[in-house]
PAZAMAR-219538 format. One record per residue (C-alpha): residue number from 0; x, y, z. Coordinates in steps of 0.001 Angstrom, whole numbers, plus 500000, padded with zeros to 6 digits. Layout:
residues N
<node num="NUM" x="X" y="Y" z="Z"/>
...
end
This chain:
residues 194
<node num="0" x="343589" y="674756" z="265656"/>
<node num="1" x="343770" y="674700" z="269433"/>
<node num="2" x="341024" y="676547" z="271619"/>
<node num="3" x="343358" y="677117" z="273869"/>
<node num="4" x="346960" y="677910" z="273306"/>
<node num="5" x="349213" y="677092" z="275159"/>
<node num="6" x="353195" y="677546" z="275492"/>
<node num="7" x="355962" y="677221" z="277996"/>
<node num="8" x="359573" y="679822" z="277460"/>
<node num="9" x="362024" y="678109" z="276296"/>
<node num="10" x="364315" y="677531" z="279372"/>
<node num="11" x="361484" y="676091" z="281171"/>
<node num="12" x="361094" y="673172" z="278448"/>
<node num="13" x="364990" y="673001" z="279310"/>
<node num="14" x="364750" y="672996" z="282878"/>
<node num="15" x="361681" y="669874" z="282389"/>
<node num="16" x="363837" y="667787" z="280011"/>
<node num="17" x="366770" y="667991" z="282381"/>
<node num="18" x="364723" y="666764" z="285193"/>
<node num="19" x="363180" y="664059" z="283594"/>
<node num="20" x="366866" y="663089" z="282630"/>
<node num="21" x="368081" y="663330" z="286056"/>
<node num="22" x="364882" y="661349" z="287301"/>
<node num="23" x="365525" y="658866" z="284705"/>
<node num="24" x="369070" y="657912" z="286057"/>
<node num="25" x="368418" y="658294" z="289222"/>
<node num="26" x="366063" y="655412" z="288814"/>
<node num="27" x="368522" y="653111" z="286988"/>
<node num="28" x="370446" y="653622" z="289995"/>
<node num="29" x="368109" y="653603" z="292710"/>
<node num="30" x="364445" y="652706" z="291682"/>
<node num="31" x="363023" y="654197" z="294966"/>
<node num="32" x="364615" y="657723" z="294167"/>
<node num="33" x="363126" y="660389" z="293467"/>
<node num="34" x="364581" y="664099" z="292481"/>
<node num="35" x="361799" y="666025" z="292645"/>
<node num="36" x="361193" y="664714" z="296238"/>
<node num="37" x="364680" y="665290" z="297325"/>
<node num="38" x="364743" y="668956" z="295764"/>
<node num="39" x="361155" y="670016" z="297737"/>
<node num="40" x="363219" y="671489" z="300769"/>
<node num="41" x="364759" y="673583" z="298096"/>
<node num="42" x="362080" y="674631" z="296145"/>
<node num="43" x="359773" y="675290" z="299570"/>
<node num="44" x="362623" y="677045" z="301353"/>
<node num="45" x="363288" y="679679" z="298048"/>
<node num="46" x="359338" y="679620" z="297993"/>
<node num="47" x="359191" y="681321" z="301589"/>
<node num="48" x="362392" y="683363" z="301674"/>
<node num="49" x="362415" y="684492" z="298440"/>
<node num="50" x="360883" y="688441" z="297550"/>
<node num="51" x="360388" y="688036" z="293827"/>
<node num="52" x="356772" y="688824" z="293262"/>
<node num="53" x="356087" y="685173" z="291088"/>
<node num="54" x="357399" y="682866" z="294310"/>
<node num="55" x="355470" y="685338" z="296232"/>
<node num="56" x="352392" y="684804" z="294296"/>
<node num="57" x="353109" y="680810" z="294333"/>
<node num="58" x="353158" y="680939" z="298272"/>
<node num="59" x="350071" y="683063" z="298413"/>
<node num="60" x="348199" y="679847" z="295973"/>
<node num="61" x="349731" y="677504" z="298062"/>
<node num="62" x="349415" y="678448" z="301475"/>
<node num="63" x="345957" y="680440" z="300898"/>
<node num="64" x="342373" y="679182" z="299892"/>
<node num="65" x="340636" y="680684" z="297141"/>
<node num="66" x="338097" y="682464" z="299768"/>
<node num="67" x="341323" y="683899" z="301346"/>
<node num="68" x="341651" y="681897" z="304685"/>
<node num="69" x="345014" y="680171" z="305374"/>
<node num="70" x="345383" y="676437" z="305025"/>
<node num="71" x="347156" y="675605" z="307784"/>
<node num="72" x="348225" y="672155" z="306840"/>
<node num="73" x="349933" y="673028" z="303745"/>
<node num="74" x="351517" y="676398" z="305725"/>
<node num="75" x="353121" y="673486" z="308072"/>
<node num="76" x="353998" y="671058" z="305819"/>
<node num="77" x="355875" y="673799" z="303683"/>
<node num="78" x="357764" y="674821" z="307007"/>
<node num="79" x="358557" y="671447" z="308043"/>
<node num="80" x="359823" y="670329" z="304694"/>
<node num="81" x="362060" y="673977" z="304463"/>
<node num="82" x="363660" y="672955" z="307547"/>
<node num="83" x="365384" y="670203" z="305394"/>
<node num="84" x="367286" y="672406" z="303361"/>
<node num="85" x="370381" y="673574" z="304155"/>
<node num="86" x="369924" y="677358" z="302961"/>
<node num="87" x="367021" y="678167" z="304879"/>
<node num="88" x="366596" y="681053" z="307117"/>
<node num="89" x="363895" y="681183" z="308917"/>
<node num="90" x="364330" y="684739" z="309773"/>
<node num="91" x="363869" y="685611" z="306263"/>
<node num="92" x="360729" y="683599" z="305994"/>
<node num="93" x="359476" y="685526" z="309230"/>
<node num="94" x="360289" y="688605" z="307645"/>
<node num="95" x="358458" y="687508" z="304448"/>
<node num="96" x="355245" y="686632" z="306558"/>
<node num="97" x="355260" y="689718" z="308698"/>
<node num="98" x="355542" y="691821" z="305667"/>
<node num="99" x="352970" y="690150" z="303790"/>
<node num="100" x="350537" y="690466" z="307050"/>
<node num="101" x="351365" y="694408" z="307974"/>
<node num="102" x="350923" y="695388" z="303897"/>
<node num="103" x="346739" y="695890" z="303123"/>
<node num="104" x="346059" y="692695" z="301371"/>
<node num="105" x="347259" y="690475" z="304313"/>
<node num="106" x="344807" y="692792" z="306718"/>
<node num="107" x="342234" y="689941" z="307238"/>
<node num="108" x="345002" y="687368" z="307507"/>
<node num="109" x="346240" y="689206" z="310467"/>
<node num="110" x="342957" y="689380" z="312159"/>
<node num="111" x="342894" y="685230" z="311165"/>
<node num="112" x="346518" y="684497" z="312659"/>
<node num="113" x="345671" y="686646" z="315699"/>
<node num="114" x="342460" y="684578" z="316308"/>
<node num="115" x="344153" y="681517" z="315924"/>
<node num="116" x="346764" y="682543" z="318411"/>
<node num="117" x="344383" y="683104" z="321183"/>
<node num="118" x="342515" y="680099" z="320434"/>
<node num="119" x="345462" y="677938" z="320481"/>
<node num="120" x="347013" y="679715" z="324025"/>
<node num="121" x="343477" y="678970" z="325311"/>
<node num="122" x="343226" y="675618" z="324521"/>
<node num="123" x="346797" y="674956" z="325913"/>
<node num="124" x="345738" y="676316" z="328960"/>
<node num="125" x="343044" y="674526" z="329557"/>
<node num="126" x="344473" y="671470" z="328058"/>
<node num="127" x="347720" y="672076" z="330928"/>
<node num="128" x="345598" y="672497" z="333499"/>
<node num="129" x="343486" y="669364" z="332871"/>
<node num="130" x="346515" y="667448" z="332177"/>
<node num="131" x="347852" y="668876" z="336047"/>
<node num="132" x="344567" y="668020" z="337136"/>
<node num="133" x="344765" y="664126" z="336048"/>
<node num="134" x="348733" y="663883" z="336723"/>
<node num="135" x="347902" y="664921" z="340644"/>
<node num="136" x="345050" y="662156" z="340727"/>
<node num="137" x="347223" y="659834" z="339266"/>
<node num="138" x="350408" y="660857" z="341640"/>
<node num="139" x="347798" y="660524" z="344442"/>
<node num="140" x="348232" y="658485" z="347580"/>
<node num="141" x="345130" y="656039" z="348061"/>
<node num="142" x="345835" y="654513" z="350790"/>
<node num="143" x="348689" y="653192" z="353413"/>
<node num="144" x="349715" y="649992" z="351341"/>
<node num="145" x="350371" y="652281" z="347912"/>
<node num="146" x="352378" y="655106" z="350664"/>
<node num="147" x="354595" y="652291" z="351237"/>
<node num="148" x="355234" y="650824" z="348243"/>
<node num="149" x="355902" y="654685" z="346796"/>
<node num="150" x="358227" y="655105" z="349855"/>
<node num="151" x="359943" y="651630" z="348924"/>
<node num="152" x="359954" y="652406" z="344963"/>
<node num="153" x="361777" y="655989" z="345998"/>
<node num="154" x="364381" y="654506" z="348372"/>
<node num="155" x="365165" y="651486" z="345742"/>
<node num="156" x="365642" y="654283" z="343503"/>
<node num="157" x="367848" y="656778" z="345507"/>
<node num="158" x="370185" y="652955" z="346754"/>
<node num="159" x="370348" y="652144" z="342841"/>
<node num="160" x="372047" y="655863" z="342359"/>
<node num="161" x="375338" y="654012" z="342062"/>
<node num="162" x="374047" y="653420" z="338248"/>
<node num="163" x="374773" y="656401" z="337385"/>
<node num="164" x="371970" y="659418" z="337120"/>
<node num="165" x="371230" y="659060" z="332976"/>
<node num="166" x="369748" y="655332" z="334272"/>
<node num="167" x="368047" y="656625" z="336684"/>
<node num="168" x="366621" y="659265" z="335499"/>
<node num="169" x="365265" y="657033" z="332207"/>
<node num="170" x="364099" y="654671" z="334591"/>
<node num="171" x="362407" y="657495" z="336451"/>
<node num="172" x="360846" y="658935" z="332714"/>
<node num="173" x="359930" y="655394" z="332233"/>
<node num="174" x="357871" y="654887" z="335777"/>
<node num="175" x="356211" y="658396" z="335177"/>
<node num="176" x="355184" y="657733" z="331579"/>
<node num="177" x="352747" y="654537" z="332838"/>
<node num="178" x="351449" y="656563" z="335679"/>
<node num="179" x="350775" y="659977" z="334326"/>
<node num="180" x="348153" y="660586" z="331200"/>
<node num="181" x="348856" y="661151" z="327667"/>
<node num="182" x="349792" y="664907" z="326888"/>
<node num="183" x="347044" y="666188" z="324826"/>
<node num="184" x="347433" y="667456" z="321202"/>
<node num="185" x="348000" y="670921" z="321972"/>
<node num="186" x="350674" y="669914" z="324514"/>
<node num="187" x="352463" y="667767" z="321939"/>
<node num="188" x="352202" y="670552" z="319231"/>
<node num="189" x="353547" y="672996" z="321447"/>
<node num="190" x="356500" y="670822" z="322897"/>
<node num="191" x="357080" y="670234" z="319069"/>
<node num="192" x="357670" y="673906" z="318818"/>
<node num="193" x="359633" y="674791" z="321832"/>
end
């Protein structure tokens, strides 16, 4: 009858039905919520800490292109969402990775994570040193009218110290911010990290 047959166990019929229940009153409540949104931190946290070999498997289609190559977007946005749930360990999703890239199928994902690596110290570097580069030209002294008014901004600044140093120094963050460039990309990734 059907080219194609198709059938689900049992328990995962179960598990669907109870989920479309649960979505179903959460809506009556709530019509913004949504369960299977507010259970993704689970489900990607047990998806990159757990060992079974089917969540394994479901990682490696999610996080991996069919030609093999990661999909970094995806890798991130499975990380960030993890961080949400209050069972992950990140060690244990560390551990997954690093087994995964020392066993023989993740050899050429090893060789791809180590290239990105380099690239990305590279471009930090350069991008830090380009950002020094513009933050000294824009720190720089023209001439004797802007030496003055520096020398009058900084002794405004040390008399007003009776504010107490969190104003100051957010007054300070906010003067620097106008003067000194944007942080590039790879600056704001990696102060996103750290």
């Amino acid at each position: 009858m059907y080219t194609y047959p198709f059938s689900l166990p049992p328990f995962y019929i179960a598990i669907i039905r109870c989920l479309g229940v649960l979505e179903g009153l959460a809506i009556q409540v709530d019509p913004k919520a949504r369960v299977i949104s507010a259970a993704y931190p689970y489900v990607a946290s047990r998806v990159l800490t757990d060992p079974q070999d089917d969540l394994q498997e479901a990682l490696r289609r999610l996080a991996l292109s069919s030609d093999g190559h990661i999909r970094w977007d995806r890798l991130e946005g499975l990380l960030e969402k993890a961080k949400e749930s209050s069972g992950y360990d990140v060690t244990a999703a560390i551990d997954q990775l690093t087994d995964y890239l020392l066993s023989a199928d993740g050899e050429n994902l090893l060789n791809e994570v180590s290239d990105e690596i380099v690239n990305g110290a590279d471009s930090l570097s350069s991008d830090s040193l380009r950002y020094v580069i513009d933050a000294f030209r824009a720190l720089s002294i023209k001439d004797e009218v802007e030496a003055v008014k520096a020398f009058r901004a900084l002794q405004s600044l040390l008399a007003s110290s009776s504010r107490g140093v969190d104003a100051v120094q957010e007054e300070l963050q906010n003067d620097l911010r106008k003067i000194l460039p944007e942080p590039t990309v790879s600056m704001a990734q990696f102060w996103n990290i750290a």
